[in-house]
PDB file with one MODEL, atoms N, CA, C and O in Angstrom:
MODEL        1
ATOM      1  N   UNK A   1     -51.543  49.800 -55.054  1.00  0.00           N
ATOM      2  CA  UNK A   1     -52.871  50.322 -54.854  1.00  0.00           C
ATOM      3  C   UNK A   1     -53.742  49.255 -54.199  1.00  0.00           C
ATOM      4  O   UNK A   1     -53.626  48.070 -54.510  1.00  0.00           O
ATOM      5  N   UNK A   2     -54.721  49.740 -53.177  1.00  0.00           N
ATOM      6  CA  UNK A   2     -55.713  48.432 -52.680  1.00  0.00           C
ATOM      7  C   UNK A   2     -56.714  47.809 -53.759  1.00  0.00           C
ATOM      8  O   UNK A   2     -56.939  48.039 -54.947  1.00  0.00           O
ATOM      9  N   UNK A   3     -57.044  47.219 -53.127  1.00  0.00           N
ATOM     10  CA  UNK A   3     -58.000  46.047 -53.770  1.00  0.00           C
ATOM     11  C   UNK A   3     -59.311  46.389 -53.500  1.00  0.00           C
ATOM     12  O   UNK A   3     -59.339  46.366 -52.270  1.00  0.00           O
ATOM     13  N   UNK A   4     -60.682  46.766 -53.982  1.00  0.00           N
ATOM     14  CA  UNK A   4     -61.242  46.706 -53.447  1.00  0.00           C
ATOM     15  C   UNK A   4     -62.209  46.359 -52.601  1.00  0.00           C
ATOM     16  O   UNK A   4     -63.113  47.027 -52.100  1.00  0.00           O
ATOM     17  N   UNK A   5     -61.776  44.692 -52.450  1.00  0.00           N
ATOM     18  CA  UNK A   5     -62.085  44.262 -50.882  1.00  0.00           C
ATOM     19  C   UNK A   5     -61.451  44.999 -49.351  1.00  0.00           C
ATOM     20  O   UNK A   5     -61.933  45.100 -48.223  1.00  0.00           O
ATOM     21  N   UNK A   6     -60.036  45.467 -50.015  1.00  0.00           N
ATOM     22  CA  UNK A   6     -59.662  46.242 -48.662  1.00  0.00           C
ATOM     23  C   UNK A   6     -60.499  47.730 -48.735  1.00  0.00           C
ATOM     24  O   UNK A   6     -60.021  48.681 -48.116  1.00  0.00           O
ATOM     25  N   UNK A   7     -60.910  47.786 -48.988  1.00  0.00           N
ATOM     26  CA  UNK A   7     -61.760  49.266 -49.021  1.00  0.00           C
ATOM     27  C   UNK A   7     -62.897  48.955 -48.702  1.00  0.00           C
ATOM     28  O   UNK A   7     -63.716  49.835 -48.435  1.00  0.00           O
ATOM     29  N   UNK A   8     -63.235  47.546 -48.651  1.00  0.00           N
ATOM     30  CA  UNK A   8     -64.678  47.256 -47.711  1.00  0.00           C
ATOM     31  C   UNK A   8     -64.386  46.877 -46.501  1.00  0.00           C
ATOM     32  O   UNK A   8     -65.191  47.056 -45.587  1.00  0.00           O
ATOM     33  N   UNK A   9     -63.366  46.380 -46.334  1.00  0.00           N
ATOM     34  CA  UNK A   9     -63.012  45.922 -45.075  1.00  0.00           C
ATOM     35  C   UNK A   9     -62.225  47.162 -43.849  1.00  0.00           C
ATOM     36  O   UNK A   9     -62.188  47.029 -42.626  1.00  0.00           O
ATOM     37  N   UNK A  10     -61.598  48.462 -44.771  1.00  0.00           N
ATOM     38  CA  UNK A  10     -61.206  48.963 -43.877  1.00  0.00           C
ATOM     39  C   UNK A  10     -62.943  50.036 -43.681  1.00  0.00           C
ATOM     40  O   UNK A  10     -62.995  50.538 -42.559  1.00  0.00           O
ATOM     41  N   UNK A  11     -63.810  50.269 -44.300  1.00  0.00           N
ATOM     42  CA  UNK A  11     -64.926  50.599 -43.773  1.00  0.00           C
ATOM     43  C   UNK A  11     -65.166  49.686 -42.806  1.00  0.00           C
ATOM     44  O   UNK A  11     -64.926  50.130 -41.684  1.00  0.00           O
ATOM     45  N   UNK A  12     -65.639  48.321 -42.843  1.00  0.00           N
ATOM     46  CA  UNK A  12     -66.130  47.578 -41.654  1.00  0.00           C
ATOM     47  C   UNK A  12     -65.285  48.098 -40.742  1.00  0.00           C
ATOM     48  O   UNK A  12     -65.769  48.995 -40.052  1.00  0.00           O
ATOM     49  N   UNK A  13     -64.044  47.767 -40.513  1.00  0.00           N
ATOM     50  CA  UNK A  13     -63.120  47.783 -39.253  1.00  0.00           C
ATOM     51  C   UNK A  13     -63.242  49.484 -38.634  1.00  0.00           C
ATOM     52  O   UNK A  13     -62.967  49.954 -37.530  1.00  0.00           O
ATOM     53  N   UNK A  14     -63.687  50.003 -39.681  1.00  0.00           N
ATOM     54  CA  UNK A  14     -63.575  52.138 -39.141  1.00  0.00           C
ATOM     55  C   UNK A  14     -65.039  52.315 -38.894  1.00  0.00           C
ATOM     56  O   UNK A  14     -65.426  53.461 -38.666  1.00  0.00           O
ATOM     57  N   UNK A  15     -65.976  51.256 -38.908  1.00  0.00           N
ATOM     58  CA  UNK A  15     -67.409  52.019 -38.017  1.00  0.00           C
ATOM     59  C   UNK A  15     -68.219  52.425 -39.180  1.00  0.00           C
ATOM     60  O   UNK A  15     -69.190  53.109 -38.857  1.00  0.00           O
ATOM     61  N   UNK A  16     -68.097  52.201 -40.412  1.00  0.00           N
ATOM     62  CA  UNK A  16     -68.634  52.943 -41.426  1.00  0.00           C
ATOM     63  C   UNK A  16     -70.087  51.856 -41.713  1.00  0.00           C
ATOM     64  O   UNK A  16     -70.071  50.645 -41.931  1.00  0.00           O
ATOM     65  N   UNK A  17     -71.398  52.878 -41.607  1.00  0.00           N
ATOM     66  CA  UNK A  17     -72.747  52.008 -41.522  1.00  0.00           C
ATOM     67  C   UNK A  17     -73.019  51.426 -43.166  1.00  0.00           C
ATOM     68  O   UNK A  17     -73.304  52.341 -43.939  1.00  0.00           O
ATOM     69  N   UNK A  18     -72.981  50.379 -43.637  1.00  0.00           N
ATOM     70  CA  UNK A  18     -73.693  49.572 -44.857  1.00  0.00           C
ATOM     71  C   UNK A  18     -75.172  50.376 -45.062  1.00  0.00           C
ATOM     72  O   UNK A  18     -76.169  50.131 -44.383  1.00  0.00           O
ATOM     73  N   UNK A  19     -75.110  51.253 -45.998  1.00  0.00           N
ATOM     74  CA  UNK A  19     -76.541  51.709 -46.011  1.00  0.00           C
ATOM     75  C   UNK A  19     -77.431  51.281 -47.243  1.00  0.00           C
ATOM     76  O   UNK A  19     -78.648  51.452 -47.320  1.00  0.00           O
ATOM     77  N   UNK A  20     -76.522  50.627 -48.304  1.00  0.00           N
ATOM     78  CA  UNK A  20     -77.223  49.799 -49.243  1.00  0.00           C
ATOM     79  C   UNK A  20     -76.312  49.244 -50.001  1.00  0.00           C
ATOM     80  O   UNK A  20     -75.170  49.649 -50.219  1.00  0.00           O
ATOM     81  N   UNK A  21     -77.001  48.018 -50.520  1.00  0.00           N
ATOM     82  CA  UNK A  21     -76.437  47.022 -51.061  1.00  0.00           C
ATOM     83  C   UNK A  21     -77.440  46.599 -52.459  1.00  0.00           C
ATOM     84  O   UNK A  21     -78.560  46.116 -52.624  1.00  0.00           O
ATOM     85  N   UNK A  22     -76.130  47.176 -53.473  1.00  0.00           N
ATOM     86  CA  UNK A  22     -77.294  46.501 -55.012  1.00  0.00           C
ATOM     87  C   UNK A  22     -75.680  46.134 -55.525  1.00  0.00           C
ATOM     88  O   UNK A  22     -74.746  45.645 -54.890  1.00  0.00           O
ATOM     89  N   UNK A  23     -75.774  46.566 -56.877  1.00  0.00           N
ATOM     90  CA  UNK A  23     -74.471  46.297 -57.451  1.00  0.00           C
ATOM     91  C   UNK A  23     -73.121  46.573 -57.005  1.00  0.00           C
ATOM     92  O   UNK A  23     -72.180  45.849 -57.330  1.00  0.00           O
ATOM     93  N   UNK A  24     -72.959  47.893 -56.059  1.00  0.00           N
ATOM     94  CA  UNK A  24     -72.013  48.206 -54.945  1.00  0.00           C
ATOM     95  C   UNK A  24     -71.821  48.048 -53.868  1.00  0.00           C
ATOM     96  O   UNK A  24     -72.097  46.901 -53.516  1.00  0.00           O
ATOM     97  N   UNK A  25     -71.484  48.625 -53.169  1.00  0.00           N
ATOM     98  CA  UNK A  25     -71.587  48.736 -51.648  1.00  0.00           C
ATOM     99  C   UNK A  25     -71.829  50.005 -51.257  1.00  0.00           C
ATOM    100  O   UNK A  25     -71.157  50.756 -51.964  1.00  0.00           O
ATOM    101  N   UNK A  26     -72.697  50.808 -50.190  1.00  0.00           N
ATOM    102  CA  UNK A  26     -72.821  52.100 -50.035  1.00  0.00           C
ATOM    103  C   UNK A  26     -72.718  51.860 -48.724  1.00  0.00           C
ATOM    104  O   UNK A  26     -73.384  51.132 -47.988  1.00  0.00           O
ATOM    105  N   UNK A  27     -71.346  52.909 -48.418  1.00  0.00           N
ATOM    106  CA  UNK A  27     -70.967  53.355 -47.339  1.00  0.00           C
ATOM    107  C   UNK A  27     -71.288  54.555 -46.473  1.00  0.00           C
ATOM    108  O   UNK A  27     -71.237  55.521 -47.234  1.00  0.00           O
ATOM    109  N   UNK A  28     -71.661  55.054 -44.984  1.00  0.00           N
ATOM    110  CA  UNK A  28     -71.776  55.900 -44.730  1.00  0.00           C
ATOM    111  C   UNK A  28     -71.039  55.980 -43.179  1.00  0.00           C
ATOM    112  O   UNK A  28     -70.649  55.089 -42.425  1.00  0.00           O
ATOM    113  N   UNK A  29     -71.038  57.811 -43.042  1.00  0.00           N
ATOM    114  CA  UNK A  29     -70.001  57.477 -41.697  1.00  0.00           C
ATOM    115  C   UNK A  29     -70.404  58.617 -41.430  1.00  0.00           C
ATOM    116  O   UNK A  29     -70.361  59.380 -42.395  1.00  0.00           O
ATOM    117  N   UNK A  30     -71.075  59.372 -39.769  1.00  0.00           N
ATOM    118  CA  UNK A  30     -71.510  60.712 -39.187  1.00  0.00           C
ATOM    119  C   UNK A  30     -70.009  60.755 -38.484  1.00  0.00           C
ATOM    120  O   UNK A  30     -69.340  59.822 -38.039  1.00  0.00           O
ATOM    121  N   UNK A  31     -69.703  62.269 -38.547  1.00  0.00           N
ATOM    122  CA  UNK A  31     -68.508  62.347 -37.590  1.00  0.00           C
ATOM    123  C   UNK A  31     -68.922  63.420 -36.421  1.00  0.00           C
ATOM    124  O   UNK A  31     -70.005  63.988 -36.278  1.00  0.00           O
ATOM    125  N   UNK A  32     -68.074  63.493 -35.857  1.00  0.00           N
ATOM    126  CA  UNK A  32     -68.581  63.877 -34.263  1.00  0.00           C
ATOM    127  C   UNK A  32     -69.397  65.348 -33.919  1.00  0.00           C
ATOM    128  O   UNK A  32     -70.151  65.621 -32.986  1.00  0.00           O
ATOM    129  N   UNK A  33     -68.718  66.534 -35.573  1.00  0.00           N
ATOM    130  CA  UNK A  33     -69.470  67.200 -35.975  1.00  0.00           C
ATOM    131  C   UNK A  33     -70.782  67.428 -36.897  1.00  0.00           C
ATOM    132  O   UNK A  33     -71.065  68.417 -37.574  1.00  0.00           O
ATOM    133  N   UNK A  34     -71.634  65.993 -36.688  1.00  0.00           N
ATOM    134  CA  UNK A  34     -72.089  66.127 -37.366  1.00  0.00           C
ATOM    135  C   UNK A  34     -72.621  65.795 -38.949  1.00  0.00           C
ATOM    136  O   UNK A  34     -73.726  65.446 -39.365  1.00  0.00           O
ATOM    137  N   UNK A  35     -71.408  66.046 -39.602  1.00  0.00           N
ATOM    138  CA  UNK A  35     -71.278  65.862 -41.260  1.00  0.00           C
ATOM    139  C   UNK A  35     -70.854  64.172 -41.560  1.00  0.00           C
ATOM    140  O   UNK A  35     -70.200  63.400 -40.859  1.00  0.00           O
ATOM    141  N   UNK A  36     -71.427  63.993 -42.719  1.00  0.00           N
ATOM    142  CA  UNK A  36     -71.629  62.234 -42.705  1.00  0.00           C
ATOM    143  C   UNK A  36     -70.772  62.325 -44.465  1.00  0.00           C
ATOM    144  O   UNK A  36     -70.929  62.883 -45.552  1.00  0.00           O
ATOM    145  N   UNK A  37     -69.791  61.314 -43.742  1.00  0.00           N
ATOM    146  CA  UNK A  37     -68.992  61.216 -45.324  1.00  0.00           C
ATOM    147  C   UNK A  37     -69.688  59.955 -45.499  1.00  0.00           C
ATOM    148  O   UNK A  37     -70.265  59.188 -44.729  1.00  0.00           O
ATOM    149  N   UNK A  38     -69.338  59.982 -47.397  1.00  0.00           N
ATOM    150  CA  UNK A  38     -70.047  58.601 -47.860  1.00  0.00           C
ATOM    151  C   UNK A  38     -69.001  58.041 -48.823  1.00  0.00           C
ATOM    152  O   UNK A  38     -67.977  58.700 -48.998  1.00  0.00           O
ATOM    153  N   UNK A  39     -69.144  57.063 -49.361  1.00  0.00           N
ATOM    154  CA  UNK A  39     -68.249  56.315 -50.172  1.00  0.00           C
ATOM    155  C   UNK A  39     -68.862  54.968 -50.930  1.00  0.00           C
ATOM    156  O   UNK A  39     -69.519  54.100 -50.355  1.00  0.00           O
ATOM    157  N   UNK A  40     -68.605  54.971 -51.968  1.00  0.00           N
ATOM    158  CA  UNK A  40     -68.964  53.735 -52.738  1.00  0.00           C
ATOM    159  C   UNK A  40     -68.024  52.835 -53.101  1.00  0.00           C
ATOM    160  O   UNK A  40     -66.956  53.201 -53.591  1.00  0.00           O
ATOM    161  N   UNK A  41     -68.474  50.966 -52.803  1.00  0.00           N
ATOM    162  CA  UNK A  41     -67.227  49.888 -53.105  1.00  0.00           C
ATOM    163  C   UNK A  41     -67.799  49.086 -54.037  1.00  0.00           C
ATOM    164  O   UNK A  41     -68.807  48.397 -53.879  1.00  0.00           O
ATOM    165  N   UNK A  42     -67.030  49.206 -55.164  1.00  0.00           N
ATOM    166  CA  UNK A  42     -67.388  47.866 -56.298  1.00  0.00           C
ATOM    167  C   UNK A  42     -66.959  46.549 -55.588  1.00  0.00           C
ATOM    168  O   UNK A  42     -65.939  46.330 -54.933  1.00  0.00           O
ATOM    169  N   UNK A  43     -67.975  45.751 -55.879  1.00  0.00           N
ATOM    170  CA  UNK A  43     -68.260  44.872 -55.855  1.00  0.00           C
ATOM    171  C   UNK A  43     -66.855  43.521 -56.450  1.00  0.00           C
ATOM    172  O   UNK A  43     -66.720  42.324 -56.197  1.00  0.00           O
ATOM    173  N   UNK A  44     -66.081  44.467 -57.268  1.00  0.00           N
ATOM    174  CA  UNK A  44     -65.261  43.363 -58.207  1.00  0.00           C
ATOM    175  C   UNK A  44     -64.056  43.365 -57.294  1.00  0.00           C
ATOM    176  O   UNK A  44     -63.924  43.994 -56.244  1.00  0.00           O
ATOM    177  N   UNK A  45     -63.252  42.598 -57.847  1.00  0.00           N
ATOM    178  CA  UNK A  45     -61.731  41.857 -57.333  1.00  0.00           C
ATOM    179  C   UNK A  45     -60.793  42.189 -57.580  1.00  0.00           C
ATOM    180  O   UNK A  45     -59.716  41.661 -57.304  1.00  0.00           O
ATOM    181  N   UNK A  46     -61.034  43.320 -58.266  1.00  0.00           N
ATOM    182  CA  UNK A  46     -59.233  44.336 -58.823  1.00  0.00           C
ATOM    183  C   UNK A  46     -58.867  45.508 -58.186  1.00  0.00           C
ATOM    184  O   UNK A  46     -59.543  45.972 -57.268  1.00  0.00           O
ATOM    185  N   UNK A  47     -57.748  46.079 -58.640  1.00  0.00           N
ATOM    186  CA  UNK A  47     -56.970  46.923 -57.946  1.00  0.00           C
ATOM    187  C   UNK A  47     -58.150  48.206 -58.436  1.00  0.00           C
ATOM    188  O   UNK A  47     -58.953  48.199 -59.369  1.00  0.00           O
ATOM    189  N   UNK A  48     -57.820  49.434 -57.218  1.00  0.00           N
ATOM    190  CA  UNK A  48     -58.266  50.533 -57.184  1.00  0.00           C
ATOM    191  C   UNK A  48     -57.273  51.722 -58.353  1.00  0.00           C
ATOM    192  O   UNK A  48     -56.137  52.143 -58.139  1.00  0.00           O
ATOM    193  N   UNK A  49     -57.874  51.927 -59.171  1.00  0.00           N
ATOM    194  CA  UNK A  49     -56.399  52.758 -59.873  1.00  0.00           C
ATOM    195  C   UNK A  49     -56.262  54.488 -59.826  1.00  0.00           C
ATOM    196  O   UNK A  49     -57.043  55.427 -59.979  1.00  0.00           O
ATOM    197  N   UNK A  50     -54.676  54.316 -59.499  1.00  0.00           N
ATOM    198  CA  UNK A  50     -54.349  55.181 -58.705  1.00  0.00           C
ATOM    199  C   UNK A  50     -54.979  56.493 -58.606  1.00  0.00           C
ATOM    200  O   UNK A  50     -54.978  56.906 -57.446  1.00  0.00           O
ATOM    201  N   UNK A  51     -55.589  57.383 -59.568  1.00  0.00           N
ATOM    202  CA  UNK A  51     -56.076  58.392 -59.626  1.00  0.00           C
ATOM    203  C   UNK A  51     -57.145  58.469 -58.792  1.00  0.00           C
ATOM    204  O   UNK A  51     -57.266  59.280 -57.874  1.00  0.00           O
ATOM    205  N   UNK A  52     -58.285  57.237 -59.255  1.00  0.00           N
ATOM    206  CA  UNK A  52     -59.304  57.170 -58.250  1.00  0.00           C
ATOM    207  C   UNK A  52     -59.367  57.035 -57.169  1.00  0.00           C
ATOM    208  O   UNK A  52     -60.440  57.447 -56.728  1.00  0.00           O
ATOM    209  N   UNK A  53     -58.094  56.253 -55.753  1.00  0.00           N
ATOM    210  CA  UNK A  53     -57.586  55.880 -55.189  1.00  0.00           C
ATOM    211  C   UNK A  53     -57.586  57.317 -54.609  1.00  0.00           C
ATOM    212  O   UNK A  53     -58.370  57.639 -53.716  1.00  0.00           O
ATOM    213  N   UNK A  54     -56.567  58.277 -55.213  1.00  0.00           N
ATOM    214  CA  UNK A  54     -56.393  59.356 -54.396  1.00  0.00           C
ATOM    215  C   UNK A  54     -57.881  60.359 -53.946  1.00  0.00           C
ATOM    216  O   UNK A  54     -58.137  60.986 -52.918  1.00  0.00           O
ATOM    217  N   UNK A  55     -58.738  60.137 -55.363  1.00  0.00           N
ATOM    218  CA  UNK A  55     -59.289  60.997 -54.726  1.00  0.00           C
ATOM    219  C   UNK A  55     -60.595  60.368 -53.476  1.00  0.00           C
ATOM    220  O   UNK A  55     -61.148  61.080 -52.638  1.00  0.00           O
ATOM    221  N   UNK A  56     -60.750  59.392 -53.614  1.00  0.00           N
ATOM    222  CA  UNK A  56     -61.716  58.385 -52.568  1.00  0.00           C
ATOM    223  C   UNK A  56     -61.005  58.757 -51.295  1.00  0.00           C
ATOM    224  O   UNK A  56     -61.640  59.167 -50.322  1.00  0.00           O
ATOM    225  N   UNK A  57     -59.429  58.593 -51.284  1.00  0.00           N
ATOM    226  CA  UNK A  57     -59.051  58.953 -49.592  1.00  0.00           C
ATOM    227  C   UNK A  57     -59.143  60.305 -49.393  1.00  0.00           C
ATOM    228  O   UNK A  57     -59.333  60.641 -48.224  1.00  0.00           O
ATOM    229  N   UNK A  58     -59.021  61.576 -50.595  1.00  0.00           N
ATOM    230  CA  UNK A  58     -59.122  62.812 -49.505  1.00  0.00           C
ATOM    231  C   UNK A  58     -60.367  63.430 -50.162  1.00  0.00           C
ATOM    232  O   UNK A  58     -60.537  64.620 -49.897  1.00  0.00           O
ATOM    233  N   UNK A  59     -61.435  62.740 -51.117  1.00  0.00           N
ATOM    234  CA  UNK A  59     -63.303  63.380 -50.952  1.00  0.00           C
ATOM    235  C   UNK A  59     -64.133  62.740 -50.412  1.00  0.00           C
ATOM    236  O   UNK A  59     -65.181  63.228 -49.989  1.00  0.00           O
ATOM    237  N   UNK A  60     -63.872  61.730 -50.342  1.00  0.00           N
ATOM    238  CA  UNK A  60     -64.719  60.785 -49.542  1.00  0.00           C
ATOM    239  C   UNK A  60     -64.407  60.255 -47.603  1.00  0.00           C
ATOM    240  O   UNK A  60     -64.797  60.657 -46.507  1.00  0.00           O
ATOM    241  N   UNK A  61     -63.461  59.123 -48.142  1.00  0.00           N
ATOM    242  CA  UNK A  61     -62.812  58.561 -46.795  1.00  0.00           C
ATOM    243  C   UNK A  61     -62.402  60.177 -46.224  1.00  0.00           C
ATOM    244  O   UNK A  61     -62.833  60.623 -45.161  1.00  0.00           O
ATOM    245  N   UNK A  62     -61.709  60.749 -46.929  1.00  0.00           N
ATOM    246  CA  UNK A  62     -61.249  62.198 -45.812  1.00  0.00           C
ATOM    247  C   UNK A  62     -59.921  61.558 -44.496  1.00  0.00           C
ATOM    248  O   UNK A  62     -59.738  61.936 -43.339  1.00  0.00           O
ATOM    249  N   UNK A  63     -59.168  60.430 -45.358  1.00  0.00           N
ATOM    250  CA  UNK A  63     -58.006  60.005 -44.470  1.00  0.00           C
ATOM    251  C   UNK A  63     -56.611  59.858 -44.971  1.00  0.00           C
ATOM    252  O   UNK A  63     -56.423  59.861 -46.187  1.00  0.00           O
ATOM    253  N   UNK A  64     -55.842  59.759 -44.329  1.00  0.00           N
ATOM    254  CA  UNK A  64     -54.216  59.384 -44.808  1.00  0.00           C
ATOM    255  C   UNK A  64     -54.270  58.017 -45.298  1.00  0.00           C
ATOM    256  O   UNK A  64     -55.080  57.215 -44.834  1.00  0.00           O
ATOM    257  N   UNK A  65     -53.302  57.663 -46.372  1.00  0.00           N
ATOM    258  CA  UNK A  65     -52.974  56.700 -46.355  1.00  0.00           C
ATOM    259  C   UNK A  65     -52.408  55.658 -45.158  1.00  0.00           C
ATOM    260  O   UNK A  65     -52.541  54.438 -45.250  1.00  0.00           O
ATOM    261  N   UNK A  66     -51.882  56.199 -44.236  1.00  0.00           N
ATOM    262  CA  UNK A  66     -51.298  55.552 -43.020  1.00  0.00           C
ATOM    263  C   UNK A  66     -52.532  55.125 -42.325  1.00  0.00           C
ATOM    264  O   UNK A  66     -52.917  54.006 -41.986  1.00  0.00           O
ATOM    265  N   UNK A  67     -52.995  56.168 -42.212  1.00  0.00           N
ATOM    266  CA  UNK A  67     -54.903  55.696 -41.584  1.00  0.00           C
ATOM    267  C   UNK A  67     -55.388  54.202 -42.031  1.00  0.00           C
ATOM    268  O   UNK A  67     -55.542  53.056 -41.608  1.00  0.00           O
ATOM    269  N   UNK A  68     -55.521  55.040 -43.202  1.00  0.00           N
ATOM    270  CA  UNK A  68     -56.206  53.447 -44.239  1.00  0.00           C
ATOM    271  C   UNK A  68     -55.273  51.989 -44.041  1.00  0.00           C
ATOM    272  O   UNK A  68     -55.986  50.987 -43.986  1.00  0.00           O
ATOM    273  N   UNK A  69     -53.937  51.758 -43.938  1.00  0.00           N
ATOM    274  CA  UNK A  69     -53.037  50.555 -43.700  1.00  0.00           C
ATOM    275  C   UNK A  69     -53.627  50.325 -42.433  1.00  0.00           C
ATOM    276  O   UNK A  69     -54.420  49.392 -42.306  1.00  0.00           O
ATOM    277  N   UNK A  70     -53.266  51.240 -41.250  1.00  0.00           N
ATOM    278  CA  UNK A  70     -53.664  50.342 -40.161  1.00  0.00           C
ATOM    279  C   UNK A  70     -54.949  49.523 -39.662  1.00  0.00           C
ATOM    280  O   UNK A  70     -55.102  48.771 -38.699  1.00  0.00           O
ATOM    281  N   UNK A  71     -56.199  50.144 -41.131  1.00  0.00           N
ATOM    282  CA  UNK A  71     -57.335  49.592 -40.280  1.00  0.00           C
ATOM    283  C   UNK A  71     -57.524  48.240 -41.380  1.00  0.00           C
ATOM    284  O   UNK A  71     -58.298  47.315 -41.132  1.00  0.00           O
ATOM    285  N   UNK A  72     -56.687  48.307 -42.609  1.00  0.00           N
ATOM    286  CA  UNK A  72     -56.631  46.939 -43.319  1.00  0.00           C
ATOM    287  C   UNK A  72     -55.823  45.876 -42.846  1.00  0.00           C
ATOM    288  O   UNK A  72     -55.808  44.799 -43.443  1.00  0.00           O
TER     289      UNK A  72
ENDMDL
END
């Protein structure tokens, strides 16, 4: 499972705008139709666990796992 520094970093590397910064990280991203996915990154140094993991890539991110490797 990633870390969640790679879940900040594959936002940086995918275009995703920093829209606030307190105890998390708040992510945001408009797509070409329009609709703006969002996503939140803790701040801490441990693994993402697995349940939560899945659902961050297909309610939030809205990507494959293969997606997510290449932009970490």
């Amino acid at each position: 499972m990633p870390k969640w520094k790679e879940l900040k970093r594959f936002c940086e590397r995918d275009g995703w705008e920093l829209y606030k910064d307190t105890d998390h990280y708040f992510y945001r991203k408009r797509d070409e139709d329009g609709n703006i996915r969002r996503t939140k990154v803790s701040k801490g140094s441990g693994e993402i666990h697995r349940a939560m993991w899945q659902s961050i890539l297909k309610k939030q991110l809205q990507v494959t796992q293969e997606y997510f490797n290449s932009k970490i």
